[in-house]
N, C-alpha and C positions, 0 to 999 in steps of 0.2 A: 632740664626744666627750669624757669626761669618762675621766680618769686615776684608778683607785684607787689609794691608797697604797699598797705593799709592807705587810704583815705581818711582825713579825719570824716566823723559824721553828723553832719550839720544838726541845727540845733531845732532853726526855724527856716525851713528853705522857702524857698520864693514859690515857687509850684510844686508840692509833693507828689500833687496827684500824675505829673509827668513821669516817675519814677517808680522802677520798681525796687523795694528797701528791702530783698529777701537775703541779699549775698550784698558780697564785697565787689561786683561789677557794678551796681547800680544802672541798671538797664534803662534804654527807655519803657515805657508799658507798651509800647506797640511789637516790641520787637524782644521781647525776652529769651538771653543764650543759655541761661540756666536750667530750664524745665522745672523751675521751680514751682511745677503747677499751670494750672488753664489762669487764674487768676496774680495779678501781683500784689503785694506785698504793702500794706500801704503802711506811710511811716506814723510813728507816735503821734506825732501832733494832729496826724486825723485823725487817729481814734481817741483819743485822750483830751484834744485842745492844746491851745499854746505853753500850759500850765503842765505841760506832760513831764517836765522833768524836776515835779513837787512829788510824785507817784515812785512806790517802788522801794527796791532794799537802801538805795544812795539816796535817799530823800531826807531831809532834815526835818526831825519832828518840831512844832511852831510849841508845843507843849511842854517840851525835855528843856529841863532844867541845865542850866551853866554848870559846866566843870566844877566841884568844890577848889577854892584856892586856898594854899598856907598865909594864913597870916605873918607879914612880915616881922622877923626880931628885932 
């Protein structure tokens, strides 16, 4: 049995809606190998906006305060 590599996975793709984003093959939507359901998978950025990667546990709060630092001796 052979391992594919990981893909990186894109940020902002050009057409998401051509793709199904359920699995690590990234299918076309016409032709899905996974069975990953009658419908595919659609990526962040359609359901969230371009801004999708402000959402979630890896988001950086605009609120949270800097690091406290040592003042230098």
């Amino acid at each position: 049995m052979s391992e594919t590599p990981l893909r990186r996975f894109p940020l902002h793709p050009a057409h998401p809606e051509r793709i199904c984003w359920g699995c690590h093959r990234y299918c076309p939507a016409d032709a899905m190998r996974c069975g990953n359901g009658s419908e595919r998978t659609q990526h962040p950025a359609e359901v969230l906006g371009d801004d999708w990667m402000d959402f979630g546990l890896d988001a950086q709060r605009a609120d949270a305060a800097p690091p406290a630092t040592e003042p230098a001796a």
